[in-house]
N, C-alpha and C positions, 0 to 999 in steps of 0.2 A: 335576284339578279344573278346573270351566269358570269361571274369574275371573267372564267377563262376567254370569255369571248367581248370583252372588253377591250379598248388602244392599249398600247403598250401605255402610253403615260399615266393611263387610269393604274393601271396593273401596276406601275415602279407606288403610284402616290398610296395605295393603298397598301402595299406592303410595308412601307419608311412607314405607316403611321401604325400596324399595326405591331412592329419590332418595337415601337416605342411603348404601346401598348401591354404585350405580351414577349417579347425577347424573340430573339433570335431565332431559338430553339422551337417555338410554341410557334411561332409564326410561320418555318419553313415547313412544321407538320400540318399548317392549317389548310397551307398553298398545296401541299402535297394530297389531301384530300379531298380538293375542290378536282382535282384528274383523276384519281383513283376513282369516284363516284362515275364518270365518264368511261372506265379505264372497259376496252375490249380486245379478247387478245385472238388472234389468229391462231395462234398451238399454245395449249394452255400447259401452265407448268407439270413438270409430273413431281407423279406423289409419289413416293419411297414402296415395294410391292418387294417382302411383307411390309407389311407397316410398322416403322418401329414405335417402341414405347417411349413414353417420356410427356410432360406436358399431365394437366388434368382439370383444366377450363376451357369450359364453349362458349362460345359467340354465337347467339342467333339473331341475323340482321347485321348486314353489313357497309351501312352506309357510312356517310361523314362522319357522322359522332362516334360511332365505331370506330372507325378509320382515326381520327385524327386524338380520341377523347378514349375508348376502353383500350384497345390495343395500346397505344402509346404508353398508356403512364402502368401498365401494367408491366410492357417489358420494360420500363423507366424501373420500375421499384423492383422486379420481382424475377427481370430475366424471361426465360423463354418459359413460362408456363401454362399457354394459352395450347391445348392438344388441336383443335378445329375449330372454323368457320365454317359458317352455315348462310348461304343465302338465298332467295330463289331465283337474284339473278346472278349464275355460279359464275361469273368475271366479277363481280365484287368480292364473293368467297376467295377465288381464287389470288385477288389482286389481296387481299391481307395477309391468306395462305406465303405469299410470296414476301412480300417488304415485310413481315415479323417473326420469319421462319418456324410456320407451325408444321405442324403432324402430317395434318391431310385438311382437307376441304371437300363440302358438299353443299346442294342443292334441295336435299332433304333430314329434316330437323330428326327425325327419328333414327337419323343414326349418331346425333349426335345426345340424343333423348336416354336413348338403350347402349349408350359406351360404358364400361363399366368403370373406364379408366377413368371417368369427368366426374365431380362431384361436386361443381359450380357453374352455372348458367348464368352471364349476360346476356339479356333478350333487350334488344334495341332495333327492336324491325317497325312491320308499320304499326300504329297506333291499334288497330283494332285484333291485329296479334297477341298483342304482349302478352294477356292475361289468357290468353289459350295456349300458349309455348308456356307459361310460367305454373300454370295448373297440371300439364301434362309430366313437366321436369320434375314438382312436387310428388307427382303421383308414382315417378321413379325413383322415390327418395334425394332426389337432387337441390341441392341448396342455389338460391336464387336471386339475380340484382334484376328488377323491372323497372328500364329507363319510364319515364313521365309519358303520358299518362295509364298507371298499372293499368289501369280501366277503361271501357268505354261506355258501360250500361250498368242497370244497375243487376241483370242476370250474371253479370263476369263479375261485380263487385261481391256479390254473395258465394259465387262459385270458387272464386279465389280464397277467399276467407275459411271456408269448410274445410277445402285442399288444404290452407295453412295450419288448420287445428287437428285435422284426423291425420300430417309427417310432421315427423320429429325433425325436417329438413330448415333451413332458415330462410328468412326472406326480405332483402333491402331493399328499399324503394329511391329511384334515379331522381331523385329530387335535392336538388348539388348547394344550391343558395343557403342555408343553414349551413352547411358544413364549412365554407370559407372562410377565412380569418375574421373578415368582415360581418358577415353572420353569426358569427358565435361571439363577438363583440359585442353585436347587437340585443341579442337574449340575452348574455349578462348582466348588461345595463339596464334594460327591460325590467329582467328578475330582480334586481336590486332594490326595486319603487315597489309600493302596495297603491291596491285603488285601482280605479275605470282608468283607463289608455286612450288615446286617439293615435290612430295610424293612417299612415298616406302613401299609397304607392302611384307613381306615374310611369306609364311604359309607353313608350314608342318603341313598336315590333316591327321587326322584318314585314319590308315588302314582300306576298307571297304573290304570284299573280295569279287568275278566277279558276286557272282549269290544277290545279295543285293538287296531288292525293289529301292534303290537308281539308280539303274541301269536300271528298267524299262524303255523302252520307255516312258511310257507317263507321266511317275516323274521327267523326266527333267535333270537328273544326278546329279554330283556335281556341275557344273556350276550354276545353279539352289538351290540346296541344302545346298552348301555351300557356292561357291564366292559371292553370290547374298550380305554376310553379310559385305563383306569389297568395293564391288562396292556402296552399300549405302553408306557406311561410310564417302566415298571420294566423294560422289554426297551431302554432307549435309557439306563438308568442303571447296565447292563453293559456293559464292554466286548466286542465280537463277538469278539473273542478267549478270551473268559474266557465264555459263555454256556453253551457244551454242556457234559456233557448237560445239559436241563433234568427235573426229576422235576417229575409237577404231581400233588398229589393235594389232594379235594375232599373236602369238607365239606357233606351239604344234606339238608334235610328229604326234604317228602314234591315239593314244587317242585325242579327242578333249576335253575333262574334266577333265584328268589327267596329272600332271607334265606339267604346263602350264604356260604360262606369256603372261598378256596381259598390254597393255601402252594407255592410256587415254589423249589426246591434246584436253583442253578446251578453248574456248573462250576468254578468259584473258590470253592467253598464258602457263593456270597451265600445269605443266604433272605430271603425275600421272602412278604407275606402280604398278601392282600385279604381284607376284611368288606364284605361289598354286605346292606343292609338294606335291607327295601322293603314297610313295614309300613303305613305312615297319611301324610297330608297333613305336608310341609316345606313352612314358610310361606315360607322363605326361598330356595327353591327346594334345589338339592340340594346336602346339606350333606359335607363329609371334609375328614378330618386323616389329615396326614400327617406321621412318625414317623421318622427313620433315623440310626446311628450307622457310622461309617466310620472306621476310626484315631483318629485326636483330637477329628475333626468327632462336633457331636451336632444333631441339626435335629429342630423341630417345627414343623409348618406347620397354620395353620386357615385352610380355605375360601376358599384363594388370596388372604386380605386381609391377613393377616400370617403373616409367617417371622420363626423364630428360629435362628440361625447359633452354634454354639459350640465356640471350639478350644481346647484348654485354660483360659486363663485372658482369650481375647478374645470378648465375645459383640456380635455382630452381630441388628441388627432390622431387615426390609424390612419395611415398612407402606403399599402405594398406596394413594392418595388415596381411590380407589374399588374395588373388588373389580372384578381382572385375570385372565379362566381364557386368552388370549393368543386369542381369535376372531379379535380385527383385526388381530394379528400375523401370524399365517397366513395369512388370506387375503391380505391385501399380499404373506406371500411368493409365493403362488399367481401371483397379477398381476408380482409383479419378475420372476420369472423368467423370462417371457416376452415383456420388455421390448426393444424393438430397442436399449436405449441401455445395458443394464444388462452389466456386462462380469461373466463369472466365473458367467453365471447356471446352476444347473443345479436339477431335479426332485430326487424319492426314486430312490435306485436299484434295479433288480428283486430286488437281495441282500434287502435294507431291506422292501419291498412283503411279500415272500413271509415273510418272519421274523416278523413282525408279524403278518401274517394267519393263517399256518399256527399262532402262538399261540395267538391268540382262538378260532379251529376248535376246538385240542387243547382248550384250558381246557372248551370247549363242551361235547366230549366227555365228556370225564373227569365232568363234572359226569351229563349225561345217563344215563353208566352209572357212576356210582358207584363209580369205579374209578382206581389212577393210570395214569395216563399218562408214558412217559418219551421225551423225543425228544432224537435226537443228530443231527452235524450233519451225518453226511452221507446225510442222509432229505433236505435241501437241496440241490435242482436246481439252482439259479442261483447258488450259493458260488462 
């Protein structure tokens, strides 16, 4: 749904609700990139000629979640360190170039590939990008955040992996739900229990509507786009030990990526269950609960605003102030770890890259053809 072209009283209801949601501060960056994504300028800013120094992170892709999610919280923590924007469509470069006063801005990723000054890459462009910007920046010794999903095939999922093992560069993956207060409450609790798990995820996703780059062939759909962030989720709340085989079988209409349920049998016995709805307009953006019982532990979580913790006879409540899916966490880890001062820092490892990816492929699969899929572990190259 286009907010900006909305009544004005839709526009007041959904902002009062989302300050409540996310503050003040989160919410006027949210509004502010719902234009900037639109933003077209007549005379575009000018850039500084010579160029001066300063700054030594790129942006590749310049959308909302750019806009509102890497830029922000980066000049949030860190100040003006961001040197260029890259977009192909250079009024979005341009429009970040301008509200978070970077370097310069461009249109074309190889100048921002071959700076000598940048020695970190966020790639958050289209989907079927990421993992060809994020193998090329590797291949310039450049250290790397690749928003969801790193992949779209399983030729990028190999190609990428190779790139991560022949540079000594690093590489985090935009997968944000782990890292939230709420996530990592989650895994704690989790890790605390021995034994088989039962897990439950329900999601009602964003309205996208049919003609949506999402939709492209070679962007992967939403199985890709989207469930890739809660099949991670559930692939980091086994142990790599206890994972293989994995059985995936699918659930789905006449869509194979929408209104869909797929069930995960691990290794250890865990199961594991997604529901992805994706029917009509969430006012509140996209809504899931989450469900799991482990030994004594029993958890229910809704919409990353509150967790409910219970072990026998103690129950535990996390409640943040404002709904936390852990965006700023992640990114911050992106930038620590590539910090000259930061001891102990390291990326994802290629084990980690490839498990993850090669999941969200299978799930893709399986759903595509209607059929299960079972993968064991050593169909894993980099184990």
């Amino acid at each position: 749904m286009d907010y900006t072209k909305q009544r004005i009283g839709f526009k007041i209801k959904k902002t009062l609700r989302y300050i409540y949601l996310y503050g003040v501060r989160r919410t006027f960056v949210k509004v502010k990139g719902q234009y900037h994504v639109k933003k077209h300028y007549d005379t575009f800013p000018k850039m500084p000629s010579p160029l001066k120094s300063g700054g030594h992170v790129g942006v590749i892709g310049c959308g909302n979640f750019a806009f509102s999610n890497i830029a922000y919280y980066l000049k949030k923590n860190y100040g003006r360190i961001i040197r260029a924007s890259m977009d192909t469509d250079i009024h979005r470069a341009a429009s970040i170039f301008e509200k978070y006063g970077l370097f310069y801005y461009t249109d074309n990723a190889e100048k921002i590939i071959s700076d000598d000054a940048i020695d970190l890459v966020y790639v958050a462009s289209n989907h079927a990008s990421h993992a060809e910007y994020a193998i090329e920046a590797l291949h310039a010794g450049k250290n790397v955040h690749i928003e969801k999903p790193h992949v779209v095939s399983e030729d990028q999922l190999e190609r990428l992996c190779d790139a991560m093992q022949k540079s000594d560069a690093q590489v985090n993956l935009g997968f944000n739900r782990p890292s939230s207060v709420i996530g990592r409450a989650i895994k704690a609790s989790i890790d605390s229990q021995t034994g088989a798990a039962m897990y439950n995820w329900f999601i009602a996703g964003h309205e996208i509507s049919p003609d949506n780059w999402y939709f492209n062939a070679e962007e992967g759909g939403r199985v890709l786009g989207n469930l890739c962030h809660w099949t991670d989720f559930i692939l980091q709340l086994v142990a790599p030990e206890n994972r293989y085989p994995i059985t995936i079988n699918p659930t789905r209409g006449d869509q194979s990526d929408c209104d869909i349920a797929v069930t995960y049998s691990f290794g250890d016995g865990t199961i594991a269950a997604i529901t992805f709805s994706a029917k009509g307009h969430t006012f509140e953006g996209v809504r899931e609960r989450f469900a799991a019982h482990r030994g004594n532990v029993l958890i229910s979580m809704d919409d990353f605003k509150r967790l409910v913790v219970e072990n026998v006879d103690k129950k535990t409540v996390v409640s943040p102030l404002f709904r936390d899916h852990g965006h700023e966490e992640n990114i911050i880890k992106s930038y620590e770890m590539v910090k000259s001062d930061t001891e102990g820092k390291t990326g994802c490892s290629v084990d980690y890259v490839w498990q993850t990816g090669n999941l969200f492929l299978k799930t893709k699969k399986a759903l595509d053809l209607n059929q299960k899929i079972v993968l064991t572990e050593v169909d894993n190259p980099y184990r």
